[in-house]
ZAKE-39667 format. One record per residue (C-alpha): residue number from 1; residue in three letters; x, y, z. Coordinates in Angstrom, 1 decimal. Each point is the difference from the previous one (the first is absolute). Last residue first. Example, Ala and Ser with C-alpha at 12.3 -4.5 7.8 and 13.67 -1.06 7.14 Angstrom:
BEGIN
+-------+-------+--------+--------+--------+
! numar ! dokol !     xx !     yy !     zz !
+-------+-------+--------+--------+--------+
!     2 !   SER !   13.7 !   -1.1 !    7.1 !
!     1 !   ALA !   -1.4 !   -3.4 !    0.7 !
+-------+-------+--------+--------+--------+
END
This chain:
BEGIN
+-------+-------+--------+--------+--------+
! numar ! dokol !     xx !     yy !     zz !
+-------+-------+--------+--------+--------+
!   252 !   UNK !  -38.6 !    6.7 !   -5.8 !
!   251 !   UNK !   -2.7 !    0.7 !   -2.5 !
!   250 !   UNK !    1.0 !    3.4 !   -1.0 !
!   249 !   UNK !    3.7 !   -1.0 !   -0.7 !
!   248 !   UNK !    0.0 !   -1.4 !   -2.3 !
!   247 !   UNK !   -2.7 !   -2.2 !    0.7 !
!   246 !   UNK !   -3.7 !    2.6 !   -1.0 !
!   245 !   UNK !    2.0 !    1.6 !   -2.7 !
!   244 !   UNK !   -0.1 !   -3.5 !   -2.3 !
!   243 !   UNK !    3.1 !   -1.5 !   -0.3 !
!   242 !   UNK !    0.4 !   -0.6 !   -4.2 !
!   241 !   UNK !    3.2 !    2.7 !    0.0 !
!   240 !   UNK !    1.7 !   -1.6 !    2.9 !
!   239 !   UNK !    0.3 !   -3.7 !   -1.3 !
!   238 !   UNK !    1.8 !    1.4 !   -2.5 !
!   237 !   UNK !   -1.1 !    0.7 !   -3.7 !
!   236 !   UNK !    2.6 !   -1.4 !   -3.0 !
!   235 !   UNK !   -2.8 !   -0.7 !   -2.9 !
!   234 !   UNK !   -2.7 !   -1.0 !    3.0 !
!   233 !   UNK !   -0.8 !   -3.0 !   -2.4 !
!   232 !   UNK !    3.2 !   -2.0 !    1.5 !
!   231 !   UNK !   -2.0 !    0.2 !    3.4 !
!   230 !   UNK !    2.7 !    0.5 !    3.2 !
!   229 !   UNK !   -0.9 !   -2.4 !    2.4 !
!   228 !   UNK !   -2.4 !    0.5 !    2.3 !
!   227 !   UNK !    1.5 !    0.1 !    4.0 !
!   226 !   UNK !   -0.9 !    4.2 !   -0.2 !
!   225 !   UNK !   -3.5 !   -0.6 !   -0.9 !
!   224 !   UNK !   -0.6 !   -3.3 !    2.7 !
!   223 !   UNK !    1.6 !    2.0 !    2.8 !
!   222 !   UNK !   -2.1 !    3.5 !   -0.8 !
!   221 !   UNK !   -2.8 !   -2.1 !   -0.1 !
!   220 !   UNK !    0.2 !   -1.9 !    3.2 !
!   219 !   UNK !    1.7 !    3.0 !    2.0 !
!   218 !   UNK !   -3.7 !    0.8 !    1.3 !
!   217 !   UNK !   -1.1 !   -3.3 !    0.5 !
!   216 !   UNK !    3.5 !   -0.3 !    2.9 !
!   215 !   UNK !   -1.8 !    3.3 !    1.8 !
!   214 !   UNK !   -3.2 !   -1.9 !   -0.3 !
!   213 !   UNK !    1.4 !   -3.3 !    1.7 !
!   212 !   UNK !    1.5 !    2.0 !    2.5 !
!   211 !   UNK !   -2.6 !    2.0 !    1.0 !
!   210 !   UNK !   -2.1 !   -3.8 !    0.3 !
!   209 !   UNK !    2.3 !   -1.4 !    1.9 !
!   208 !   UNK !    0.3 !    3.2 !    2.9 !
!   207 !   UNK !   -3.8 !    0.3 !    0.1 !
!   206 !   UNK !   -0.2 !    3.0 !    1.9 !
!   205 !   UNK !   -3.3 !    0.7 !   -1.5 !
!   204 !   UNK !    1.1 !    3.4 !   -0.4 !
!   203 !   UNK !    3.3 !   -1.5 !   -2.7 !
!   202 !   UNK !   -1.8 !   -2.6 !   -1.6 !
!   201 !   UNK !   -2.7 !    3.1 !   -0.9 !
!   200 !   UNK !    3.0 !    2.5 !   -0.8 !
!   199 !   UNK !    1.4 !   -3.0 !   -2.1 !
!   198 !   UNK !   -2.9 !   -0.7 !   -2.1 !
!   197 !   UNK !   -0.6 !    3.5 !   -0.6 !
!   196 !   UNK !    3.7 !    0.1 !   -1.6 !
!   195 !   UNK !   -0.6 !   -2.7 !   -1.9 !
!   194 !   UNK !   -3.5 !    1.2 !   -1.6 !
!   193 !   UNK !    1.4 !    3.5 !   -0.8 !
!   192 !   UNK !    3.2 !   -2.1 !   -2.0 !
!   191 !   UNK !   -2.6 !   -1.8 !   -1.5 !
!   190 !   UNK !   -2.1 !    3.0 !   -0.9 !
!   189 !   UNK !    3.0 !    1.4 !   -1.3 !
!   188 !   UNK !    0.8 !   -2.5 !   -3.0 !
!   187 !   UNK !    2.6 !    1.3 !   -2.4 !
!   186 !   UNK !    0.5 !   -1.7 !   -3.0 !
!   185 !   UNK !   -1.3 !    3.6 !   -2.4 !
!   184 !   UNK !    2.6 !    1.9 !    2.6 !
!   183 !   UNK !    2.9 !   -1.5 !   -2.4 !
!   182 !   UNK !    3.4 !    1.4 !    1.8 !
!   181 !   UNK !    2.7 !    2.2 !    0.2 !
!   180 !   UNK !    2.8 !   -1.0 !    2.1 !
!   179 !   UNK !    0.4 !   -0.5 !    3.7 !
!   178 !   UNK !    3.3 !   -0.6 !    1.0 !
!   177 !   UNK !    0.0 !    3.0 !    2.6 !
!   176 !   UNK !   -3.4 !   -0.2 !    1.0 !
!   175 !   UNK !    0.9 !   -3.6 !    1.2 !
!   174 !   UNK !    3.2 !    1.2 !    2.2 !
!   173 !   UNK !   -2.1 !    2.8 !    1.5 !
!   172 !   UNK !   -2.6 !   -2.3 !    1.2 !
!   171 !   UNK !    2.8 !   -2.5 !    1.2 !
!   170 !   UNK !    1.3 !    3.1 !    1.9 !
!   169 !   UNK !   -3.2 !    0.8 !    1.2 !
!   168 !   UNK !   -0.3 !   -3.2 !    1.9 !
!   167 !   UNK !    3.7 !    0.0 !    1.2 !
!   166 !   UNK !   -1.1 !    3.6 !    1.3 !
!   165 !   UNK !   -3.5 !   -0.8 !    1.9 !
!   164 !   UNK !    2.1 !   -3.5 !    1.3 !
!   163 !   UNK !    2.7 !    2.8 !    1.8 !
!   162 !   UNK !   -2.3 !    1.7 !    1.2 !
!   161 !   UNK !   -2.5 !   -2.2 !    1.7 !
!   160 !   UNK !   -2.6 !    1.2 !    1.7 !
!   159 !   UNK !   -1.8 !   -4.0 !   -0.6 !
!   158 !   UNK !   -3.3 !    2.1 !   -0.2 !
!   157 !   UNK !    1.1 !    1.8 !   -3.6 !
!   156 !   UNK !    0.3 !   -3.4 !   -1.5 !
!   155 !   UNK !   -3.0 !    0.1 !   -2.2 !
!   154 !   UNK !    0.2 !    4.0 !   -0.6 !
!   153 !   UNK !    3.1 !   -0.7 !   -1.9 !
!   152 !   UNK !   -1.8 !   -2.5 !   -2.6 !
!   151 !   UNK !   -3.3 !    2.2 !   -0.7 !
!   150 !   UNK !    2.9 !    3.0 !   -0.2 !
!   149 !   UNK !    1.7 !   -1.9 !   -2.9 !
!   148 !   UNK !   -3.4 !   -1.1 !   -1.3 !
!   147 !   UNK !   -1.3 !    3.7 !   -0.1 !
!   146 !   UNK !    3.5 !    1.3 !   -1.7 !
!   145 !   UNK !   -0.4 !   -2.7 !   -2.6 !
!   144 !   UNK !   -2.8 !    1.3 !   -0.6 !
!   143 !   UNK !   -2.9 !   -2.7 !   -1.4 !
!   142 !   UNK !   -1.0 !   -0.2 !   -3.5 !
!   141 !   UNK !   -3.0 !    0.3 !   -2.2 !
!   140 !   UNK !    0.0 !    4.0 !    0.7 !
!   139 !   UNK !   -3.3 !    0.6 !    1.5 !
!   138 !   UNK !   -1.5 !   -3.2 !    1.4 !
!   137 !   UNK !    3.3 !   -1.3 !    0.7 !
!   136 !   UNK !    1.1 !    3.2 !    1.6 !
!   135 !   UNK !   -3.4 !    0.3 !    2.4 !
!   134 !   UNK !    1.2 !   -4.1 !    0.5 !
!   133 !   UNK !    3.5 !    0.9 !    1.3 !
!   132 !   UNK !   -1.6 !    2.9 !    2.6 !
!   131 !   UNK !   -2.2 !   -2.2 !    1.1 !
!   130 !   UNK !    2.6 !   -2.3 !    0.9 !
!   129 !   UNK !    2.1 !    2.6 !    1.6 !
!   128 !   UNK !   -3.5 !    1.0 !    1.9 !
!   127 !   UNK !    0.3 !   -3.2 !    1.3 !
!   126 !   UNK !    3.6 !    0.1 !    0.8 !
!   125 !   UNK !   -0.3 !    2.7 !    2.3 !
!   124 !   UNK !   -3.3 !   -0.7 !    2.0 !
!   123 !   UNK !    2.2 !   -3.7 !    0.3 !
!   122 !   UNK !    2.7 !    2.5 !    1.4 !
!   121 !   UNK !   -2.2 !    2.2 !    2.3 !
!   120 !   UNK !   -1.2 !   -3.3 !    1.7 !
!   119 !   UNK !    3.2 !   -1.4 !    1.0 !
!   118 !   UNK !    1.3 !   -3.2 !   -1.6 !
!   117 !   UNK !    0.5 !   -2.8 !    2.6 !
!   116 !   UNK !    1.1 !   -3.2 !   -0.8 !
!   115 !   UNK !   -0.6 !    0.1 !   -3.8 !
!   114 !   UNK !    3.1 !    2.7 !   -0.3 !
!   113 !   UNK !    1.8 !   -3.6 !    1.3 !
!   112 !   UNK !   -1.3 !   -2.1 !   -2.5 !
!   111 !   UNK !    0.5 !    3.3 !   -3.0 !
!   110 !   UNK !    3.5 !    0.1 !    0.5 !
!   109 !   UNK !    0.8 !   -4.0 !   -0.7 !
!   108 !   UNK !   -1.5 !    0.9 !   -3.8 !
!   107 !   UNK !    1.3 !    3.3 !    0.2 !
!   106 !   UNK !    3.7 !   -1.2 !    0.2 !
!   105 !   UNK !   -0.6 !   -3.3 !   -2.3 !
!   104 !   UNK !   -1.4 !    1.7 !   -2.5 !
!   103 !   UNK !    2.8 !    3.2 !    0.0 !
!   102 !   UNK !    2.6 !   -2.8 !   -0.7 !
!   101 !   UNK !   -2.1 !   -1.6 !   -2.6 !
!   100 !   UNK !   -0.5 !    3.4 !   -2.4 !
!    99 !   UNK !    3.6 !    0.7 !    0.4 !
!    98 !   UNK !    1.4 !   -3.4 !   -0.8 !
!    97 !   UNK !   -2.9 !    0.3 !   -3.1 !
!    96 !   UNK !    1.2 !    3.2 !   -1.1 !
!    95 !   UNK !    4.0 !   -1.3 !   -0.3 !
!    94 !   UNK !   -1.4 !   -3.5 !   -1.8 !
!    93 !   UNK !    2.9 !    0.0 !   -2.6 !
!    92 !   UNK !   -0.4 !    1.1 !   -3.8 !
!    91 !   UNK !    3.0 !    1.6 !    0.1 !
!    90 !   UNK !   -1.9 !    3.2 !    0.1 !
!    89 !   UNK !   -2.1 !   -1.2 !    3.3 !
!    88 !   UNK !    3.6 !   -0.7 !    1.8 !
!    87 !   UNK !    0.9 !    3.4 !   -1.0 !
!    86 !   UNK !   -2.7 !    1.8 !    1.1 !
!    85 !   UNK !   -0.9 !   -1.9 !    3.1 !
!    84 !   UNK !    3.6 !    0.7 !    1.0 !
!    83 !   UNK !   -0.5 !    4.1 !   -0.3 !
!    82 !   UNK !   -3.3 !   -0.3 !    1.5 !
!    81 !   UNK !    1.5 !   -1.6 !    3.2 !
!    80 !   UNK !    3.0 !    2.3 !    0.1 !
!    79 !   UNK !   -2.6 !    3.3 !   -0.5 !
!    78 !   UNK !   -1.8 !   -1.2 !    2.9 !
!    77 !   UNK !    2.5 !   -0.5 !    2.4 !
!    76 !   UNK !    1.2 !    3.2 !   -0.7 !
!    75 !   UNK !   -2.9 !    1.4 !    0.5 !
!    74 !   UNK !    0.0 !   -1.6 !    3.3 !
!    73 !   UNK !    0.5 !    3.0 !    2.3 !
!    72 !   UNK !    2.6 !    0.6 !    2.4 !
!    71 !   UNK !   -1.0 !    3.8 !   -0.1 !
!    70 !   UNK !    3.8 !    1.1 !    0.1 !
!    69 !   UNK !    2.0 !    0.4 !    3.2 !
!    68 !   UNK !    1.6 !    3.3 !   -0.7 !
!    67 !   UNK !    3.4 !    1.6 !   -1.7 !
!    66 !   UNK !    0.1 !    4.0 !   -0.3 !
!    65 !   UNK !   -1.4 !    2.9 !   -0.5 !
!    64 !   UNK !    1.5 !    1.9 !   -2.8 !
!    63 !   UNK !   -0.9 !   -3.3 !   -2.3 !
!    62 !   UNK !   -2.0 !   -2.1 !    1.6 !
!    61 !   UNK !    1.4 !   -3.5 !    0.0 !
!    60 !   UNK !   -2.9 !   -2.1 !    1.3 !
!    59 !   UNK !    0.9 !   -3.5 !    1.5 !
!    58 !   UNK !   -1.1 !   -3.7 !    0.1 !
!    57 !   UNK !   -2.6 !    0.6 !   -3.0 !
!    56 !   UNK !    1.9 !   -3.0 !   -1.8 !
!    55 !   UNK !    1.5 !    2.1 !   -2.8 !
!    54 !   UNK !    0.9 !    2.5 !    3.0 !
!    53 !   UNK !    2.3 !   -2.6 !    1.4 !
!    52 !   UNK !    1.6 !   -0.7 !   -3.2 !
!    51 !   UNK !    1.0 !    3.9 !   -0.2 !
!    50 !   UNK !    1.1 !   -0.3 !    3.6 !
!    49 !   UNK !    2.3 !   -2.6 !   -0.2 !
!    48 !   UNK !    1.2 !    1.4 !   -3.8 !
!    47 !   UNK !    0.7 !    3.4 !    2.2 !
!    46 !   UNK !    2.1 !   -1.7 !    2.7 !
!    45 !   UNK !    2.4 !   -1.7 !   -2.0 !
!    44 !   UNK !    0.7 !    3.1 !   -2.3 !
!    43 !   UNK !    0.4 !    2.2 !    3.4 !
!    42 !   UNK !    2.8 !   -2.3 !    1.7 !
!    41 !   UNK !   -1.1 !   -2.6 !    2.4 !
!    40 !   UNK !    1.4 !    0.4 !    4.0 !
!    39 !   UNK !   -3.3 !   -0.9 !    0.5 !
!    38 !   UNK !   -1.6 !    2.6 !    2.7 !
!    37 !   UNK !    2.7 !    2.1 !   -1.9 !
!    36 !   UNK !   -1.6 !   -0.2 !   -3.2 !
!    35 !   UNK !   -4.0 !    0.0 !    1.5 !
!    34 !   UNK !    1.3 !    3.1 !    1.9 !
!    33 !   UNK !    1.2 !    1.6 !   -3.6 !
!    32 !   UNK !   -3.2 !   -1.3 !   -1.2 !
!    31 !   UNK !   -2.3 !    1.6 !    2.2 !
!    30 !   UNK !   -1.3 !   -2.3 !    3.0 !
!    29 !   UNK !   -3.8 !   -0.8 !   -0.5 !
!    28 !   UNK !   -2.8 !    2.1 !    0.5 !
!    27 !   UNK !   -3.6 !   -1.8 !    0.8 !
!    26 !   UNK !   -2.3 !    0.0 !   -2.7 !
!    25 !   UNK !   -1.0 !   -3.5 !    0.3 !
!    24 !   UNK !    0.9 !   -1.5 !    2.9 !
!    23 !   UNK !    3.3 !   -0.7 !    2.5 !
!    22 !   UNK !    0.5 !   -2.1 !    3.0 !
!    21 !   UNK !    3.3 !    0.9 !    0.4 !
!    20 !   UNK !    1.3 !   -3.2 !   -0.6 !
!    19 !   UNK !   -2.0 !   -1.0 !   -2.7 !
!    18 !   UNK !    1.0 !    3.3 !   -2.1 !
!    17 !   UNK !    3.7 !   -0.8 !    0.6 !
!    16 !   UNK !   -0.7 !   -3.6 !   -0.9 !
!    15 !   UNK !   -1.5 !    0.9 !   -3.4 !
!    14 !   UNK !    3.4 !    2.4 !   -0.2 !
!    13 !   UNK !    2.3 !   -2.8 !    0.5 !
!    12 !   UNK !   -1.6 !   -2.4 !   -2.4 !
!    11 !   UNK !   -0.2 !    3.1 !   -2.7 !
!    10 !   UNK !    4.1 !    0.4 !    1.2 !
!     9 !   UNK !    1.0 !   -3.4 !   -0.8 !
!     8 !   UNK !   -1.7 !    0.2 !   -3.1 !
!     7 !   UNK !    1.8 !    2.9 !   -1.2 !
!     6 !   UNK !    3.1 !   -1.6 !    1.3 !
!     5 !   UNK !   -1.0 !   -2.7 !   -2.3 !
!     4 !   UNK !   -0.9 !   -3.2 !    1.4 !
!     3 !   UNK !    2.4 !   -3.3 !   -0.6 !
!     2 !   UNK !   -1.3 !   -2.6 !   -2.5 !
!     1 !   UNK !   -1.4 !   -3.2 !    0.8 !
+-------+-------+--------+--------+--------+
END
């Protein structure tokens, strides 16, 4: 294996520093000559550590102001999960399908324990979600993607958990990032209304199996489009470009 950088050595070192004093997001951080003599690392060094950093939203370099905890967010996550999806999917690997399965088998264990106990003001929340999805059927043929993405963010909202909110919205982020154009005349929003009322009723009646089994009825079609194989007819179309709006990412 080979040896770290000093660069490296010094975006360890600085991830530690922040640990160590208990630091967040926004809070200042020493100034690079500190940072150099904290280090005993020479200028270069400590610039490519904190230019790497800042890829990863671990700091902020303001310029005039100084260098920060950054927002620790997971865009970059997202953007490295849509970037491989991408090029798997253009080599004609499953890259949208690994994606598709890893985000079933996290909402479909989810949505059990959301069945526990889902407060009041959240099932008031995702109903009107749902009848907010079926005004848009009605009127445009097709469901928001922005409707289902908050339909699917409001579902977990009683777990208060951070950190799950972001990975969620990450994989959101991730999808709408490979999306492509596609045919709306395939798409089917009253199923993708109907599966989504299913789970809000699985989901009050605390049934725990039965949430799960219409979370994993919602992935069905989206699994069964993007495990297809390519149609020679399709004169060169990916398995992107014949997704109806409702899957990608709409229906996830």
């Amino acid at each position: 294996m080979a040896r770290p950088t000093m660069a490296q050595d010094i975006e360890r070192r600085i991830k530690e520093l922040i640990l160590d004093r208990a630091l967040g997001p926004g809070d200042p951080l020493p100034t690079e000559p500190e940072l150099m003599e904290l280090f005993a690392a020479g200028r270069v060094s400590v610039r490519e550590a904190l230019k790497a950093l800042q890829a990863m939203n671990v700091v902020e370099i303001r310029r005039g102001f100084g260098t920060f905890v950054g927002s620790l967010s997971l865009t970059p996550f997202a953007e490295g999960l849509a970037f491989r999806a991408v090029v798997r999917h253009g080599r004609g690997e499953p890259g949208l399908l690994e994606l598709m399965k890893v985000r079933e088998a996290l909402e479909t264990g989810l949505v059990g324990t959301v069945s526990a106990g889902i407060p009041a003001e959240d099932l008031a929340v995702l109903r009107s979600l749902v009848t907010a999805m079926e005004s848009e059927a009605a009127r445009d043929g097709r469901v928001a993607r922005a409707t289902d993405r908050a339909f699917h963010l409001a579902l977990y909202a009683s777990l208060d958990n951070h950190l799950l909110s972001e990975v969620l919205d990450a994989f959101w982020a991730a999808m709408d990032r490979v999306r492509t154009s596609t045919d709306d005349g395939h798409q089917d929003p009253l199923t993708t209304c109907r599966q989504h009322h299913e789970i809000v009723v699985a989901v009050a009646a605390g049934d725990r199996v039965r949430a799960a089994s219409a979370m994993r009825a919602h992935f069905d079609g989206i699994r069964a489009r993007l495990e297809r194989s390519p149609d020679p007819d399709d004169h060169g179309a990916t398995v992107t470009d014949r997704l109806p709006d409702a899957c990608l990412p709409s229906a996830l």
